[in-house]
N, C-alpha and C positions, 0 to 999 in steps of 0.2 A: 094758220096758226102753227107753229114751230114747235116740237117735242122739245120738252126740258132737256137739257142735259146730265148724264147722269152723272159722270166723274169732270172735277175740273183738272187743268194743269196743276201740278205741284212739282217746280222746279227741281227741288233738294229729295225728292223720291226719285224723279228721273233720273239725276245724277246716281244716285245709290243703285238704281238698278244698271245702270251703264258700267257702272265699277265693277258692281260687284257680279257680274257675268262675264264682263270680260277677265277678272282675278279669279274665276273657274273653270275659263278655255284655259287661259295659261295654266294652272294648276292641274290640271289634266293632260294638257300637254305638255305640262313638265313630265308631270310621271307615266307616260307613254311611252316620252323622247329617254326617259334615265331608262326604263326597261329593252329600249332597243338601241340602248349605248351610248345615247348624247342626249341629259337633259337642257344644255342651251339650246338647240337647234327645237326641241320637242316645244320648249317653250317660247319660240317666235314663231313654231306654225301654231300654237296654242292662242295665241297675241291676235296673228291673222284669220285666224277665226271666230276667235273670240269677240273681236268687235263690231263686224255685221252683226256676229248675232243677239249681243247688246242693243245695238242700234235695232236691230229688229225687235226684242223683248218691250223698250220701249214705246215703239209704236204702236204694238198689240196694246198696250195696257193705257194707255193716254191716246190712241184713237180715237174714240165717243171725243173727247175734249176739244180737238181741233178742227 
């Protein structure tokens, strides 16, 4: 016998949560990059960061699901 599942997939949350963490690496790494004299450069290591770690917020939380 097979434990329920507790959360299911919800596509349009994942997505929400992939955006909106990676628009608060950039956002961070914008004002990082303008405090140490270049916010474009702050915000494409912001970008690079940001999206593993999207890509990871999502798997923690939609885990159980799959």
């Amino acid at each position: 016998m097979e434990p329920a599942r507790p959360s299911s997939f919800n596509p349009a949350g994942a997505g929400g949560l992939l955006i909106g963490t990676t628009a608060a690496g950039i956002g961070v790494g914008t004002l990082v990059g303008w405090s140490a004299g270049s916010a474009a450069l702050g915000a494409l290591a912001g970008a690079a960061l940001g999206i593993p770690a999207g890509i990871f917020v999502v798997y923690r939380r939609y885990r159980d699901a799959m």
